[in-house]
C-alpha positions in Angstrom: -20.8 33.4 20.2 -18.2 31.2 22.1 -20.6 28.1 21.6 -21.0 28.4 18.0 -16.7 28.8 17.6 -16.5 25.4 19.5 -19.1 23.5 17.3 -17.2 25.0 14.4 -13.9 23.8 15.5 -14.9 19.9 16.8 -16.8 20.0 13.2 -13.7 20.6 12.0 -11.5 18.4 14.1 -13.9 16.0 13.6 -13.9 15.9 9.4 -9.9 16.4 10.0 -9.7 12.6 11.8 -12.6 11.2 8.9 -10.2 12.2 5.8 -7.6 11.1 7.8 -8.8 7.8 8.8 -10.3 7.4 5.0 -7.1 8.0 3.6 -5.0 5.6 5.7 -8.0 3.4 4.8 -7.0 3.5 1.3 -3.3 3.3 1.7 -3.2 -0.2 3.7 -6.0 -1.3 0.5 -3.7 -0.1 -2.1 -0.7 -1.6 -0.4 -2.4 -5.4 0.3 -3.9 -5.3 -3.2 0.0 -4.8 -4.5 1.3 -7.4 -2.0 -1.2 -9.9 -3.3 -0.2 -8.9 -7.0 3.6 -8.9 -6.3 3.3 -12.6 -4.7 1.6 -14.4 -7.4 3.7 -12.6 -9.8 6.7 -14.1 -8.2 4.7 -17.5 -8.0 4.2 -17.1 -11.9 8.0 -16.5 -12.6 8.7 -19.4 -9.9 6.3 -21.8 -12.1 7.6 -20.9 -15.2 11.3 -20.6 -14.9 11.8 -22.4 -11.5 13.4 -21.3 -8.8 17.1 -21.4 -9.6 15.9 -19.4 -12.9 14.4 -16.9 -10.9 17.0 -16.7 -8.5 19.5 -16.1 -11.5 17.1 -13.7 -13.0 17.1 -11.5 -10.1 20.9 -12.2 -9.5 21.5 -10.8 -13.0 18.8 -7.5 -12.5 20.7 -6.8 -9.5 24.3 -7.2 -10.8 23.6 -6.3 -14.3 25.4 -9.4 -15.3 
């Protein structure tokens, strides 16, 4: 009876640390994929207003000016 609680419980342990390590998985994906997307965003605006306009932009979104 012991033996069978133990495989039980590293069974468990053991799908615990998979969903775990999945999930974080996931997380740093998510996070480079809106890293990359947030970067040539800025690159966009940078191209197409220039770099005092975006800087001015942001002052104003900021400030509310």
């Amino acid at each position: 009876m012991t033996t069978n609680t133990q495989t039980i419980t590293k069974t468990q342990a053991d799908v615990g640390y998979e969903t775990s390590k999945f999930t974080l998985g996931v997380g740093v994906a998510t996070a480079a994929m809106i890293g990359v997307w947030a970067v040539i965003c800025m690159a966009s605006m940078i191209l197409d207003n220039g770099l005092s306009g975006v800087v001015r932009g942001l002052f104003g979104a900021i400030t509310g000016i």
